[in-house]
Z-matrix of the N, CA and C atoms (Angstrom, degrees):
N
C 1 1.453
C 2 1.524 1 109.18
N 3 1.627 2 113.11 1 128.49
C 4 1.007 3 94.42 2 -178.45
C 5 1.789 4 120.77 3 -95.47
N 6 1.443 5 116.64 4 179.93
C 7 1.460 6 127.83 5 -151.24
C 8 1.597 7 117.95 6 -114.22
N 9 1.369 8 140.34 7 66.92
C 10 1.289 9 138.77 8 -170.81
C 11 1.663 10 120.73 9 -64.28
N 12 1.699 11 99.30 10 113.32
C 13 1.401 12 99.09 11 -178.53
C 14 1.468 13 103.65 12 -93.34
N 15 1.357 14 130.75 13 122.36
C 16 1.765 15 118.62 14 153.91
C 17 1.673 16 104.92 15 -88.39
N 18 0.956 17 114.75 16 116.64
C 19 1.390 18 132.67 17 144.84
C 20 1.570 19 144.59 18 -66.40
N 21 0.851 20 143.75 19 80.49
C 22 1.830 21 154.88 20 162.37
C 23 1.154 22 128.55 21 -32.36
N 24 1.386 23 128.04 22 63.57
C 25 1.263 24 111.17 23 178.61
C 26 1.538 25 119.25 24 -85.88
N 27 1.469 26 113.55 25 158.26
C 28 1.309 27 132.88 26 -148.04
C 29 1.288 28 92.64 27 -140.39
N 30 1.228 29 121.32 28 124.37
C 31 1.796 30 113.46 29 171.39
C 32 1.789 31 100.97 30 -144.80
N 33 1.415 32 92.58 31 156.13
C 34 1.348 33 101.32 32 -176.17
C 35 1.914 34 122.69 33 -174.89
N 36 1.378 35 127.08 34 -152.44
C 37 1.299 36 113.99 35 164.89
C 38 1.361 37 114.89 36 -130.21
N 39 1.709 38 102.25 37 142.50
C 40 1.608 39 99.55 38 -169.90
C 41 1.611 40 101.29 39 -55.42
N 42 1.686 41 111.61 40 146.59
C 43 1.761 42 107.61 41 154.77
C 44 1.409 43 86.74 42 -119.34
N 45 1.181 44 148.77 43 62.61
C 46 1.580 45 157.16 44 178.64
C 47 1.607 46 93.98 45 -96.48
N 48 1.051 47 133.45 46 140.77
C 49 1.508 48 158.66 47 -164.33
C 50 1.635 49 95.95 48 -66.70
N 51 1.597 50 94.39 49 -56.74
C 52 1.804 51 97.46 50 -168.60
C 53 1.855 52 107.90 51 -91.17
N 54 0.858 53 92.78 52 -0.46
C 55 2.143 54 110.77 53 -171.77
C 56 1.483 55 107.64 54 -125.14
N 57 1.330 56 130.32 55 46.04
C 58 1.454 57 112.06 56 178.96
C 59 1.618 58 114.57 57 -88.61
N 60 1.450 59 111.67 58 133.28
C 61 1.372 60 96.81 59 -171.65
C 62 1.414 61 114.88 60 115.08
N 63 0.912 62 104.93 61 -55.43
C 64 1.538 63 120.13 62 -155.78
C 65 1.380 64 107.73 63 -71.60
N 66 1.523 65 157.28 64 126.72
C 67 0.981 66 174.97 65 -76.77
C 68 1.435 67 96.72 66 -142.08
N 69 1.216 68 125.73 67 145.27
C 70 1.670 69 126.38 68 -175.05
C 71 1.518 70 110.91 69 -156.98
N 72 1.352 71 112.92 70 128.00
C 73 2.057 72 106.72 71 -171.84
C 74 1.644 73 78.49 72 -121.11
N 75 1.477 74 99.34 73 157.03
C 76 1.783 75 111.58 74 148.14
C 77 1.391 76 114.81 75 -137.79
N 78 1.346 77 131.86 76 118.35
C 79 1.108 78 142.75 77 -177.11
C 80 2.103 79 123.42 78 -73.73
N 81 0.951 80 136.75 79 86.92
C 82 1.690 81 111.64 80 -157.21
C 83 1.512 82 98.58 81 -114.88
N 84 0.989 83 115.02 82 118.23
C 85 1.391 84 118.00 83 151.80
C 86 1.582 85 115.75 84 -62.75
N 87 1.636 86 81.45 85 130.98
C 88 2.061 87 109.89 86 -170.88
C 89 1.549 88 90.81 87 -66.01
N 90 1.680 89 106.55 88 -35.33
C 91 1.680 90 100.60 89 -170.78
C 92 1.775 91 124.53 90 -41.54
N 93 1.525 92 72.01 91 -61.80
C 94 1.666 93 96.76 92 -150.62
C 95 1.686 94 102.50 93 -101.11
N 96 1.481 95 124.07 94 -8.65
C 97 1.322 96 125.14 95 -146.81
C 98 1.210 97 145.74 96 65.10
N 99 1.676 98 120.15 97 -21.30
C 100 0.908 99 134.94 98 -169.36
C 101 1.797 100 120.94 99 -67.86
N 102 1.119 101 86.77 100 134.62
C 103 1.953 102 86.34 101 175.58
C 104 1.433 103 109.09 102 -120.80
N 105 1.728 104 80.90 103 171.29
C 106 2.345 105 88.49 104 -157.64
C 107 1.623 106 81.30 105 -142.56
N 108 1.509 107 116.72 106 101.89
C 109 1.337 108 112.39 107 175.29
C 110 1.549 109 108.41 108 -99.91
N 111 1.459 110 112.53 109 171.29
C 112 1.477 111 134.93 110 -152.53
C 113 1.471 112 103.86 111 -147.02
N 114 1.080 113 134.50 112 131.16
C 115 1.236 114 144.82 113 155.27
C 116 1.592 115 124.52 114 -140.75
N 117 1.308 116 126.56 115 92.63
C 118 1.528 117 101.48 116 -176.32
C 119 2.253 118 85.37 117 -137.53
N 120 1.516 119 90.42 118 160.87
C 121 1.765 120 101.26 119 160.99
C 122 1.067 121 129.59 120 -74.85
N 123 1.591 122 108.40 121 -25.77
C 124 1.505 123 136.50 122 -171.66
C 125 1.363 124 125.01 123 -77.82
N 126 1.627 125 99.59 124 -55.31
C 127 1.504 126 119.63 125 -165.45
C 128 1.175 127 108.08 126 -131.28
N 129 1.634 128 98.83 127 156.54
C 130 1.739 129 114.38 128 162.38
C 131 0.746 130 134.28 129 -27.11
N 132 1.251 131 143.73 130 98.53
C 133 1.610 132 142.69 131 -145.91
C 134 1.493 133 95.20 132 -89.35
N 135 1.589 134 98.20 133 -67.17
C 136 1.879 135 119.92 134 161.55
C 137 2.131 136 106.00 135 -4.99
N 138 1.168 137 74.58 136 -71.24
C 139 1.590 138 101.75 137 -160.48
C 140 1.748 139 101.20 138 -58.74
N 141 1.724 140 109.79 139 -44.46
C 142 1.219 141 101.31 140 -171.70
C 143 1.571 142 106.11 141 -100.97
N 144 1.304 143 131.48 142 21.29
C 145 1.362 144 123.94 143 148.00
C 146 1.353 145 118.25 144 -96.53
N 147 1.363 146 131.79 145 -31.43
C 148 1.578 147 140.72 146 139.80
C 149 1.705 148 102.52 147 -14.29
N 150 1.471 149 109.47 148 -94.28
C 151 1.516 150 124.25 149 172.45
C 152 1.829 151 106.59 150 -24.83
N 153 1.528 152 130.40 151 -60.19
C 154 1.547 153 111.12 152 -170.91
C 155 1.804 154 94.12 153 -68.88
N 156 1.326 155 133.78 154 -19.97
C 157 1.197 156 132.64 155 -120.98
C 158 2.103 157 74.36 156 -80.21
N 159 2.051 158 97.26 157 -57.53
C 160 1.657 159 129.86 158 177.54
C 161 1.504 160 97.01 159 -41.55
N 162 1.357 161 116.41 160 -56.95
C 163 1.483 162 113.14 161 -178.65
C 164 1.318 163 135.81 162 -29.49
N 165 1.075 164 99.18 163 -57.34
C 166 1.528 165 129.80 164 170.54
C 167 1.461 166 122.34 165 -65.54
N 168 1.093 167 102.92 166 -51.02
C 169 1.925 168 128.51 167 -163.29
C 170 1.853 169 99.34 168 -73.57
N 171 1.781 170 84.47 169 -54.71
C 172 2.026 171 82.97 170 -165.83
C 173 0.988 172 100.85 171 -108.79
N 174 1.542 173 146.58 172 55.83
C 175 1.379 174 148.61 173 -173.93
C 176 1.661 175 89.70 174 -60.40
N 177 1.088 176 126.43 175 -69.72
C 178 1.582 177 130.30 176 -148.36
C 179 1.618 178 96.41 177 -66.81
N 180 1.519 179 134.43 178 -36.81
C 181 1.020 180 141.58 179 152.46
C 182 1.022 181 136.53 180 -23.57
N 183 1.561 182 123.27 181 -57.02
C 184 0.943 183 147.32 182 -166.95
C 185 0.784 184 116.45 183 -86.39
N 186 1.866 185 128.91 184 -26.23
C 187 1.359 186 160.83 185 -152.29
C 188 1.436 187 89.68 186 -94.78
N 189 1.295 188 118.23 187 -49.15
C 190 1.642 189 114.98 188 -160.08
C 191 1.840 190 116.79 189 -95.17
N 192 1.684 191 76.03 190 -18.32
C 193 1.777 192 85.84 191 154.90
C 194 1.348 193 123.35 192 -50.98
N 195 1.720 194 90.65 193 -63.41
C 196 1.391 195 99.29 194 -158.63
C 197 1.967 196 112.85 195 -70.58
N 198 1.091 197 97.09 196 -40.25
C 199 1.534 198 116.31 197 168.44
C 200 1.800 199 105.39 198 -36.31
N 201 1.079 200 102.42 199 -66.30
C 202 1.896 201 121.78 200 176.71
C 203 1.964 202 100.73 201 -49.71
N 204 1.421 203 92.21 202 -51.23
C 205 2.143 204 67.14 203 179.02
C 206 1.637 205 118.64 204 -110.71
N 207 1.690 206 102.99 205 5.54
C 208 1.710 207 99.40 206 139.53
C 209 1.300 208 112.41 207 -55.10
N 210 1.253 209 141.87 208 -80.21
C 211 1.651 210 138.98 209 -162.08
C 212 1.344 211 95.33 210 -62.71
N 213 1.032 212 153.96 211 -23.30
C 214 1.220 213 137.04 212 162.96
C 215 1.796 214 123.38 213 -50.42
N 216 1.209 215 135.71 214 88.45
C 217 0.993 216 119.11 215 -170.95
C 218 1.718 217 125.05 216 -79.17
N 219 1.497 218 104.84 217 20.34
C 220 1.625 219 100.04 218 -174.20
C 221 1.456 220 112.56 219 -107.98
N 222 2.397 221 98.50 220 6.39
C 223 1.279 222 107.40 221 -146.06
C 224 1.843 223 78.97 222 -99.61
N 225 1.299 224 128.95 223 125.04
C 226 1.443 225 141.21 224 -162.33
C 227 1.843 226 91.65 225 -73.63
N 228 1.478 227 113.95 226 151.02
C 229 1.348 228 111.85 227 -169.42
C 230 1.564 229 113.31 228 179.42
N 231 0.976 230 125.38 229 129.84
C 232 1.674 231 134.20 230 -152.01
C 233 1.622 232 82.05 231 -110.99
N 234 1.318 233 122.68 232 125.38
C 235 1.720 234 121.66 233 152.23
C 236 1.315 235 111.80 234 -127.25
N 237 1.654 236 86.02 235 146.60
C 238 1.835 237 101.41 236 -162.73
C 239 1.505 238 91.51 237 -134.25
N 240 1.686 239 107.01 238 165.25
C 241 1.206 240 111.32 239 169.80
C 242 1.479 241 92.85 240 -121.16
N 243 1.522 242 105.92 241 138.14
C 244 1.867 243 131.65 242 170.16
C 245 1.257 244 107.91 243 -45.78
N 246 1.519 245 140.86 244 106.55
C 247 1.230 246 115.55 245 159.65
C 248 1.173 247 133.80 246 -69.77
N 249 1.657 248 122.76 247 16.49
C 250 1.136 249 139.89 248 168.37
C 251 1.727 250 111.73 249 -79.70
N 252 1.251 251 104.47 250 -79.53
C 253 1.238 252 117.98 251 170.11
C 254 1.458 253 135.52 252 -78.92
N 255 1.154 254 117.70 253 -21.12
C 256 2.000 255 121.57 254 173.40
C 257 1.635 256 92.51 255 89.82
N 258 1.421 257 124.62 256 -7.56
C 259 1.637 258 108.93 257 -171.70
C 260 1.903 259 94.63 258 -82.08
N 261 1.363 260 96.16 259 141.36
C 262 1.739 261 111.03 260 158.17
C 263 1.664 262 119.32 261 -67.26
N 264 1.227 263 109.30 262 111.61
C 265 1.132 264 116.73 263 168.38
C 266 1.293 265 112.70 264 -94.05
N 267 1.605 266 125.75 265 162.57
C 268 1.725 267 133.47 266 167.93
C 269 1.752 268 92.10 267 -134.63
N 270 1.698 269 86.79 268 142.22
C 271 1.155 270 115.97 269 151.78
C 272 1.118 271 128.31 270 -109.92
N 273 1.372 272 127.15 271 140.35
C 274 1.288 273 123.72 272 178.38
C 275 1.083 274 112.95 273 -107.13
N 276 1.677 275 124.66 274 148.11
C 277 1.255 276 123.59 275 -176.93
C 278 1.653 277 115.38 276 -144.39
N 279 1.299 278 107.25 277 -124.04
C 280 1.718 279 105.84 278 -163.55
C 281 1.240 280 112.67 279 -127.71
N 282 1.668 281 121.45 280 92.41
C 283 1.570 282 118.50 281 171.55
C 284 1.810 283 121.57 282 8.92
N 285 1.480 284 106.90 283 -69.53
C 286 0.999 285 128.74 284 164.30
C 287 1.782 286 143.99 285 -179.22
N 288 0.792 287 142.06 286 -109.27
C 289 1.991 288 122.39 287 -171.99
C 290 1.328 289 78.46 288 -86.09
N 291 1.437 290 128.55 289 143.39
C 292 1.421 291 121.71 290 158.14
C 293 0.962 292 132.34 291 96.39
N 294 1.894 293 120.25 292 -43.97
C 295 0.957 294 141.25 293 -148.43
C 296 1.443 295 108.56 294 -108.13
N 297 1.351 296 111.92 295 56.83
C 298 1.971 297 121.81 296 -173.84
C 299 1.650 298 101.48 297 -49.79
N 300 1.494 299 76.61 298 154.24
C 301 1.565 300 103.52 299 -154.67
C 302 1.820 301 97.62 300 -123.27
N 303 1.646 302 115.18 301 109.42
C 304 1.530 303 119.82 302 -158.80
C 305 1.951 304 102.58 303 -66.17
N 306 1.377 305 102.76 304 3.24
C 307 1.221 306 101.76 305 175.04
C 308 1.588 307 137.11 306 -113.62
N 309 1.797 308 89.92 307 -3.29
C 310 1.404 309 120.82 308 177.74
C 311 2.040 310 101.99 309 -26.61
N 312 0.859 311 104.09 310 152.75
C 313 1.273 312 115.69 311 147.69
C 314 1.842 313 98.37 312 73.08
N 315 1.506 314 128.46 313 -5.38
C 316 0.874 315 128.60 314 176.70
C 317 1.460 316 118.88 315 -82.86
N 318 1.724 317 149.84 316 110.47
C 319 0.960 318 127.67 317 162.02
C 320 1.828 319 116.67 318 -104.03
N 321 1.647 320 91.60 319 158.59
C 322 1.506 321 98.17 320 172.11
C 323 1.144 322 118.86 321 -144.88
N 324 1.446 323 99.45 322 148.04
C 325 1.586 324 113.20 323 -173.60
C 326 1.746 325 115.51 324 -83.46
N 327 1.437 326 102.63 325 99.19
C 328 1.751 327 91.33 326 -156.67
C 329 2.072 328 97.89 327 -60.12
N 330 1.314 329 96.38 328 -49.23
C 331 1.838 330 93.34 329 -174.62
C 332 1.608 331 118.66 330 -57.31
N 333 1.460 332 118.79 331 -0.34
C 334 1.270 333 112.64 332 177.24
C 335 1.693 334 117.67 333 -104.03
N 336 1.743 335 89.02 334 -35.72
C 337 1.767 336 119.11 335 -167.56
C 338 1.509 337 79.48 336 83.84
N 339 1.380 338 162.62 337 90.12
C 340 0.798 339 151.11 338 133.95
C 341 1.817 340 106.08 339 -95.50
N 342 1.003 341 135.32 340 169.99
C 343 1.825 342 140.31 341 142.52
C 344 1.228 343 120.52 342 -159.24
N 345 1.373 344 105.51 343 172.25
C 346 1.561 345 105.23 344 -153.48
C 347 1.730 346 101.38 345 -151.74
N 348 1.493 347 119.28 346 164.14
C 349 1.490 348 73.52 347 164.08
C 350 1.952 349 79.91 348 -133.02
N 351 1.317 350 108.48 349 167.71
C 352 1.497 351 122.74 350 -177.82
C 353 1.252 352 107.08 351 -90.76
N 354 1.207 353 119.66 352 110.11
C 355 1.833 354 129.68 353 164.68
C 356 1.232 355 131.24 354 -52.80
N 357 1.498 356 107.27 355 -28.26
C 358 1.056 357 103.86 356 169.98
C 359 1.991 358 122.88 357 -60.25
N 360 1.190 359 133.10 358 8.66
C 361 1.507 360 119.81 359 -164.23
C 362 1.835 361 76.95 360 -121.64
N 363 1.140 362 135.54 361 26.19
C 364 1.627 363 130.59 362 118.03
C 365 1.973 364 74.23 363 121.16
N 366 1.550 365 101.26 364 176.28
C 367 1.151 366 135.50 365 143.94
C 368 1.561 367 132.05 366 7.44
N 369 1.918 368 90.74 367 -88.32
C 370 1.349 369 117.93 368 -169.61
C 371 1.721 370 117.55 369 -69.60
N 372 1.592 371 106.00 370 -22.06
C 373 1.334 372 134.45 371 172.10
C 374 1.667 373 124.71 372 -66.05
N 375 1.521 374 97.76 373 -63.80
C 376 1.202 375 131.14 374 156.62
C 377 2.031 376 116.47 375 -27.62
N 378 1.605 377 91.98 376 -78.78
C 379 1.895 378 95.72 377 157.85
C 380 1.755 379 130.97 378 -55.78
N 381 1.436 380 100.74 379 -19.52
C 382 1.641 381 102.43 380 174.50
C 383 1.499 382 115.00 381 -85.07
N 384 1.392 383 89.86 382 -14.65
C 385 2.247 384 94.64 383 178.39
C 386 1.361 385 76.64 384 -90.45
N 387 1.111 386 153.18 385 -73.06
C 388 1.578 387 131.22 386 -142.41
C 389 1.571 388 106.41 387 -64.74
N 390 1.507 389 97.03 388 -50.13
C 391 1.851 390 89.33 389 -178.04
C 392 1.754 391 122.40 390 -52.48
N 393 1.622 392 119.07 391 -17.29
C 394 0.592 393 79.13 392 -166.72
C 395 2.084 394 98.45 393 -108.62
N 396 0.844 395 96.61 394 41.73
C 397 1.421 396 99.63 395 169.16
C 398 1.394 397 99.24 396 -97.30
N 399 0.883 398 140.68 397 34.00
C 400 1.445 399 141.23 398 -163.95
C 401 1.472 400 132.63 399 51.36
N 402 1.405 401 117.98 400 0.11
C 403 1.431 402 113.65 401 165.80
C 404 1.445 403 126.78 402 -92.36
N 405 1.224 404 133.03 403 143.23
C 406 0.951 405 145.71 404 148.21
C 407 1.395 406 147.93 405 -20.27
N 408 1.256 407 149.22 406 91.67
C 409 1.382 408 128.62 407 -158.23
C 410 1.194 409 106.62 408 -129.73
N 411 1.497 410 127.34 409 133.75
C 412 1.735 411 121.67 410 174.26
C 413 1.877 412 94.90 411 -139.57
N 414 1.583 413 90.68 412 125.44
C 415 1.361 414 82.88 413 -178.39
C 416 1.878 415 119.78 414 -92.44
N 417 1.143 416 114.73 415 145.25
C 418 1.175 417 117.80 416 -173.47
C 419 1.288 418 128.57 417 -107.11
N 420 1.631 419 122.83 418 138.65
C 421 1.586 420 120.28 419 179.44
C 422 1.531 421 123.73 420 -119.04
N 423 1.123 422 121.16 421 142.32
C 424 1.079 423 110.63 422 163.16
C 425 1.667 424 121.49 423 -142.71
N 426 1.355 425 106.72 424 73.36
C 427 1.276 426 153.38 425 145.20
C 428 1.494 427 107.47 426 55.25
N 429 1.683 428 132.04 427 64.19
C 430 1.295 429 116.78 428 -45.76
C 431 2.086 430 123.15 429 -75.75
N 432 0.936 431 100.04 430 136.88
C 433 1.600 432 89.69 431 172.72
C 434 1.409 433 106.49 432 178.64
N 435 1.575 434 109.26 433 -175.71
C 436 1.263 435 120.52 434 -159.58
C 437 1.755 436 124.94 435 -35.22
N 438 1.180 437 108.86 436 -14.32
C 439 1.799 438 124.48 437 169.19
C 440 0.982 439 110.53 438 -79.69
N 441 1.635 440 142.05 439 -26.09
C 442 1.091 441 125.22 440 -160.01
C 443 1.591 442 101.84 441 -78.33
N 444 1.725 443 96.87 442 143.25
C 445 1.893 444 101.85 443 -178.48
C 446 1.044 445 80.78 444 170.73
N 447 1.593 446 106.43 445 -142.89
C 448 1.174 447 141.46 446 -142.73
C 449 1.612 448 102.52 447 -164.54
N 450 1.622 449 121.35 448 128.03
C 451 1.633 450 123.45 449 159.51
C 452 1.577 451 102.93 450 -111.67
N 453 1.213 452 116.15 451 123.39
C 454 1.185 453 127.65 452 -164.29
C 455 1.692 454 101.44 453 -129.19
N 456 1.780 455 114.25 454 113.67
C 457 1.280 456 104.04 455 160.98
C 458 0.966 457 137.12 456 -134.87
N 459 1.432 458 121.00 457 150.44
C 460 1.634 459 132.39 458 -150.99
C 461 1.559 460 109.72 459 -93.10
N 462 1.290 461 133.43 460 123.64
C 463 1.357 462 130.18 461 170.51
C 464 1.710 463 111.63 462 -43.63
């Protein structure tokens, strides 16, 4: 059965003491309530409250993603060990100049099965790791107001 997320996005500018300026999204699921905020100068805020929003939401998803283009060996991938923890992580990255990689921006924790995907590689990136766990995403506006988000659905 499948699973309908509505999503809320909220965007605006930090007035935070240590963040002034700086660009700020909050993402809330209508479901559950929960919000996944974003603030950076740099990056997609959009994109990287989306990403904790997936984090959370499609853990097992994301897991079998990432699992699927670990054993893939044509799927290009940097592995490091945490000097925090000793677990092996993978990064995924880009065949080569040009040549985007549908898994870019995804990392996984091979010793946990954990994955995640990183917001920072924008937006358009961000929706291609979710789509391709099999859900759906169409983002929504309402010019601006309480619609604006994302309905995202999960098989």
């Amino acid at each position: 059965m499948a699973t309908n997320y509505s999503l809320r996005l909220t965007t605006g500018t930090s007035r935070a003491k240590a963040t002034p300026g700086h660009r700020r999204a909050c993402i809330t699921d209508k479901r559950t309530g929960a919000s996944f905020r974003a603030v950076s100068d740099t990056h997609d805020v959009t994109a990287i409250a989306l990403a904790k929003w997936a984090n959370t939401t499609l853990q097992d998803s994301l897991a079998r993603l990432a699992q699927n283009a670990y054993a893939d060996e044509s799927c290009p991938r940097v592995v490091i060990t945490d000097d925090n923890s000793g677990d092996s992580v993978a990064f995924f990255g880009r065949h080569s100049a040009g040549e985007a990689n549908l898994t870019e921006g995804l990392e996984y924790n091979i010793s946990r099965g954990q994955a995640w995907i990183d917001g920072k590689y924008g937006l358009f990136q961000v929706i291609n790791i979710i789509s391709q766990t099999g859900a759906t995403v169409e983002q929504t506006t309402g010019n601006p107001g309480p619609d604006d988000g994302f309905e995202v659905r999960v098989p």
